[in-house]
N, C-alpha and C positions, 0 to 999 in steps of 0.2 A: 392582354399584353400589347405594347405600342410599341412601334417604330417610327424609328427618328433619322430622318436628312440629314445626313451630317454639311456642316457647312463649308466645310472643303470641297465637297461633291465625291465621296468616297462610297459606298455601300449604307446604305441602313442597316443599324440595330436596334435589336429591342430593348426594352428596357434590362430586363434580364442578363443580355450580353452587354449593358453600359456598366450593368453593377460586377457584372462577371470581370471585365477588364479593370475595375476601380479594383477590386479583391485581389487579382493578379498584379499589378502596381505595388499593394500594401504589400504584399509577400513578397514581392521582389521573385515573383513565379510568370517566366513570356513565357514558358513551352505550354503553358494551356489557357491563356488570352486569345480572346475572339479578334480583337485588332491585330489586322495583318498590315499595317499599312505603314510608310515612313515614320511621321513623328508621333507614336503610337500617343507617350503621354498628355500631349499636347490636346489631342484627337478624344484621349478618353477623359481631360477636365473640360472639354467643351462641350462633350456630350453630356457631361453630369450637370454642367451647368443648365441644359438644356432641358435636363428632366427634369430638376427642381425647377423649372419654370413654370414646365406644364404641370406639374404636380400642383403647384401652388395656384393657379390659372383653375385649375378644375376644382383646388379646395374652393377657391375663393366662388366659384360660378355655383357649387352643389352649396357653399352657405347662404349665398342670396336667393334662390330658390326654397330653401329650407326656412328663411325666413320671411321672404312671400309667402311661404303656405301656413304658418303660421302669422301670419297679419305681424310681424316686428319687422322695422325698417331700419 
């Protein structure tokens, strides 16, 4: 599980608490969102955008690796 700077400079979350607050958004549910903070929305798509980043930063590092170790370039 990873934690992420938010770039406001607010508290880290983990991943689990970014998706936790994206779920609580969709539901239209604050009383059990981990973002405590002013502009919670704003705060919880910047962190999502965050993790699809590194999501996709670490697909993309574990497929060039995988295709090193198999000799395809």
């Amino acid at each position: 599980m990873s934690s992420v700077s938010l770039i406001d400079g607010h508290m880290d979350h983990t991943d689990d608490e970014i998706i936790k607050a994206l779920e609580c958004c969709i539901n239209d549910n604050c009383n059990d969102c981990p973002e405590t903070f002013g502009n919670c929305e704003l705060t919880a798509r910047r962190n999502a955008l965050d993790l699809l980043k590194r999501q996709r930063a670490t697909i993309e590092r574990l497929q060039k690796k995988l295709n090193h170790s198999i000799g395809v370039d």
